[in-house]
C-alpha positions in Angstrom: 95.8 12.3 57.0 95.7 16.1 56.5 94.4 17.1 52.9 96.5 18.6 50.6 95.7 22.6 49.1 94.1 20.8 45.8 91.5 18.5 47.8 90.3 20.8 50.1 89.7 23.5 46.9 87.9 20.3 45.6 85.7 19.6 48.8 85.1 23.4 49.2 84.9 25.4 45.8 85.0 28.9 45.9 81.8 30.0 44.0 82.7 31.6 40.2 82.2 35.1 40.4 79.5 35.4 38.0 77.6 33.1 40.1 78.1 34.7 43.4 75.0 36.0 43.2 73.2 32.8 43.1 74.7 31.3 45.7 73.8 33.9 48.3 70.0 34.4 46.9 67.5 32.7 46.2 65.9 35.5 43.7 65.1 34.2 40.0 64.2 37.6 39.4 66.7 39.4 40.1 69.2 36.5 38.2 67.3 36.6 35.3 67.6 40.6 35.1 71.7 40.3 35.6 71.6 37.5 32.9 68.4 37.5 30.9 69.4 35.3 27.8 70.7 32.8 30.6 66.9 32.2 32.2 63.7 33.3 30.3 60.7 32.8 33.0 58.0 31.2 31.4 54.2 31.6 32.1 52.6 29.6 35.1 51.0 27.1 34.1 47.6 27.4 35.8 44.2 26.0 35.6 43.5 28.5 32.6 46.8 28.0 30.4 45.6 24.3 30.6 42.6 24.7 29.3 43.7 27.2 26.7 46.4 24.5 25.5 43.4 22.5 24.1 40.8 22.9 21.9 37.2 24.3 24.1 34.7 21.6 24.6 31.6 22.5 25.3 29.6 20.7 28.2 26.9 21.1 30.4 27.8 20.3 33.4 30.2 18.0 35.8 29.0 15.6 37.6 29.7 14.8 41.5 29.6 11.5 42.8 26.2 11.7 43.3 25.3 12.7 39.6 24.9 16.3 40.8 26.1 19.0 38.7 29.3 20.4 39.9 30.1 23.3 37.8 29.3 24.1 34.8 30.7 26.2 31.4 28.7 28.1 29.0 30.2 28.7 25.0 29.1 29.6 21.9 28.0 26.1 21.2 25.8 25.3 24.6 24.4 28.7 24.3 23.0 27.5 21.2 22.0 24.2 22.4 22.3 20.5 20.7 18.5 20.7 19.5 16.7 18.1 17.4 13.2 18.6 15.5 11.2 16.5 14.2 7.2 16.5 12.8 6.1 12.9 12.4 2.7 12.6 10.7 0.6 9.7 10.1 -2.7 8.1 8.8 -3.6 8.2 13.3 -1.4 11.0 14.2 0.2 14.5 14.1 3.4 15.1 16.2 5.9 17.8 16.5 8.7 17.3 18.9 11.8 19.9 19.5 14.0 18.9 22.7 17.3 20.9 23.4 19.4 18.5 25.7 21.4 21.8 26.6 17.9 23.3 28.1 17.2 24.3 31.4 14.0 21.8 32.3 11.3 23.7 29.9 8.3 21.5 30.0 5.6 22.1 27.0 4.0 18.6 26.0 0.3 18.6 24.9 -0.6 15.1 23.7 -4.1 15.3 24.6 -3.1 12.0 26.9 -2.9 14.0 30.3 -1.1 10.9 32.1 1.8 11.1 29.0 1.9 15.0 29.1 2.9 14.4 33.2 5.9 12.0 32.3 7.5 13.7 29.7 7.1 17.0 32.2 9.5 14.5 34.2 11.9 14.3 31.7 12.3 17.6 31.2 12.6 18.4 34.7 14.7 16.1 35.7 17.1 15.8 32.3 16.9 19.5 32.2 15.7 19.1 28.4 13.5 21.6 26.9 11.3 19.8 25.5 8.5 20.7 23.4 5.5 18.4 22.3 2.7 18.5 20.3 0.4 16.0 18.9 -3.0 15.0 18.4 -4.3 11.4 17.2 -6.9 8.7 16.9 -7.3 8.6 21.1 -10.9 8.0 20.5 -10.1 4.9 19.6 -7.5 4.5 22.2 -3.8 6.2 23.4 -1.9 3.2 21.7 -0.7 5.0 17.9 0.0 8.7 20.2 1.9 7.4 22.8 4.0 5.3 20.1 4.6 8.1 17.8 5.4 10.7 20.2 8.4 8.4 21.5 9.5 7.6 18.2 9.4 11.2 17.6 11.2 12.1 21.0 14.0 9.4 19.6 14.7 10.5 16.5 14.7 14.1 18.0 17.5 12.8 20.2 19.4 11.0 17.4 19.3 14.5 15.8 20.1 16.5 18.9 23.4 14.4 19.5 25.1 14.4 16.3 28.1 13.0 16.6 28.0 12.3 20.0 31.7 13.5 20.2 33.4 14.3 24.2 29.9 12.8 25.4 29.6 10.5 28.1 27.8 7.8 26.3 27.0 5.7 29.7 24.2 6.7 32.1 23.1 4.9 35.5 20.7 6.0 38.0 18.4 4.9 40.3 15.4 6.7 41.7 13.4 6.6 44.8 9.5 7.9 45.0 8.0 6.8 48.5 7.9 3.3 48.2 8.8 2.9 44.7 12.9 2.2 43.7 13.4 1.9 39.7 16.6 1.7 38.6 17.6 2.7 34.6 20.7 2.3 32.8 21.4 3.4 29.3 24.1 3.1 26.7 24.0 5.9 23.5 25.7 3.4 21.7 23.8 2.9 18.2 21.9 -0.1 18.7 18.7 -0.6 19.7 18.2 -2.6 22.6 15.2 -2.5 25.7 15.6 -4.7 29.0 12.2 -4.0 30.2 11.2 -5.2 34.1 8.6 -3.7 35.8 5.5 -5.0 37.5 2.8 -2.4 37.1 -0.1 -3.9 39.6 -3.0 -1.9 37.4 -3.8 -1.9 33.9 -4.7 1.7 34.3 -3.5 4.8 35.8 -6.0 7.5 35.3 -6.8 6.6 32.1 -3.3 5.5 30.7 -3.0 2.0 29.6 0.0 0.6 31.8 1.0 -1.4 29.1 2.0 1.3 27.1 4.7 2.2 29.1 6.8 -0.3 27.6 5.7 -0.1 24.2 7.0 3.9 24.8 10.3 3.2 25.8 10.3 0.6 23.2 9.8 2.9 20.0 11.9 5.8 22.0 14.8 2.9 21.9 14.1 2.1 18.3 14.8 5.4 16.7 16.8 6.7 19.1 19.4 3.6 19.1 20.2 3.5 22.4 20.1 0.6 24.4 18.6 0.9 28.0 17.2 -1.3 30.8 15.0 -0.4 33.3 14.8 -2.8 36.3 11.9 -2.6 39.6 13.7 -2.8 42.7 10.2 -1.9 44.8 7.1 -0.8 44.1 3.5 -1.0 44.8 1.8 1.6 43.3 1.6 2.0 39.4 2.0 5.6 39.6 4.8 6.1 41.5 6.2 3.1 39.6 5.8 4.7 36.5 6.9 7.9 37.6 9.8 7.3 39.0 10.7 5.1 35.8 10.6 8.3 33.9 12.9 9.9 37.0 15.5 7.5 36.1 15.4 7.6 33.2 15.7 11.4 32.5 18.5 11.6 35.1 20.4 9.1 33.3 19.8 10.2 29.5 21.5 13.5 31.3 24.1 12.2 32.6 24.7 10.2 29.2 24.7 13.1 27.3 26.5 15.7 29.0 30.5 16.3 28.0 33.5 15.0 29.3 36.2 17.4 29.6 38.8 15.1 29.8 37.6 13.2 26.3 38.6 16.5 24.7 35.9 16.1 22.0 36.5 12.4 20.7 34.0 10.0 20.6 33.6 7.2 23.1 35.3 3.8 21.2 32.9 1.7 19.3 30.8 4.5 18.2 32.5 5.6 15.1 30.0 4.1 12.6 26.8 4.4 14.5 24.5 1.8 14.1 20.6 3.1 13.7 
């Protein structure tokens, strides 16, 4: 059935002439300068206007699958660094403690306990804390009142140093290998106070440190801080590189716990509103 004049307008419409244009190009620009109140191009919208559209949270770095940083951006605030500082003195003990968990890995501990001043070197290094320490004490007697007051020092310096913990990560896991040695730590900065403590140290003594004070460290370092964390053995033979690696973890993870996440855009992680210490 042939089509009538009216149908075949309607299957083939012959472009308006204000639109011809249009329909033989492609060209927004060029249609927007013929009719510019009809199309208003807009900015793209790129990494940068993205990032511009919310408020700037600072952070100090991404982390890869691997809990390497990825990248990494500097403001006002980082420059400055989330610092705490604390002096704790005592009837045993004088201890000053200043850690910037924004640092770059500054190590600067003299506790007059050589085996002590080597770990918290660790956590510097591998938290990429500065951390600063200072103390002297009863070790005459023994290392016990030191070693506790310099981690109840180095957790309320980190109490301090987080403030309202808002954009953080809050969660930090990771496990580290030193020859035959595997600890594995696993921390929550979640206001309460909490150690699940599993290591079998075979020595009572490395150099001259008291294995069992490793425990009671991370023990007083929990209670002020308010974090809860576990550290588990997964090998191990030798006390050092036990101990040492324990520390390893443990720094890796307290990074990766208190590093930003961009995409919390500054809120705190649920359940920490009214932090419990």
């Amino acid at each position: 059935m042939a089509l009538s004049t009216n149908a075949t307008h309607l299957l083939n419409p012959t472009p308006k002439p204000h639109f011809q244009k249009l329909h033989s190009s492609t060209n927004l620009t060029s249609f927007s300068h013929q009719f510019p109140n009809f199309y208003k191009p807009k900015l793209p919208i790129n990494s940068l206007n993205l990032m511009t559209s919310f408020p700037t949270i600072p952070h100090a770095s991404l982390l890869d699958d691997n809990g390497v940083p990825s990248s990494s951006t500097s403001t006002s605030f980082t420059s400055v660094g989330r610092i705490g500082e604390v002096k704790r003195v005592t009837k045993e003990t004088n201890v000053s403690v200043k850690i910037n968990l924004d640092g770059t890995g500054v190590a600067d501990s003299t506790t007059s306990i050589p085996f002590l001043d080597h770990m918290l070197d660790q956590l510097a290094s591998h938290g990429l804390f500065d951390v600063h320490v200072r103390a002297t004490g009863d070790i005459h007697i023994d290392d016990h009142h030191t070693n506790e007051d310099v981690a109840l020092a180095i957790g309320t310096a980190l109490l301090q140093a987080l403030g309202d913990r808002k954009g953080i990560n809050r969660f930090g896991n990771f496990s580290a290998p030193l020859d035959e040695a595997l600890i594995h730590v696993s921390l929550d900065l979640s206001g309460r106070p909490y150690l699940g403590y599993d290591l079998q140290i075979p020595t009572e003594r490395v150099g001259t440190y008291d294995t069992q004070l490793v425990e009671h460290f991370f023990q007083s370092l929990v209670n002020t801080s308010g974090m809860t964390l576990h550290i588990r053995q997964l090998a191990g033979k030798n006390s050092h590189h036990i101990i040492e690696a324990t520390f390893k973890a443990f720094a890796r993870a307290l990074r990766q716990a208190t590093e930003y996440d961009h995409r919390r855009a500054g809120t705190i992680p649920r359940m920490m509103d009214q932090v419990q210490v």
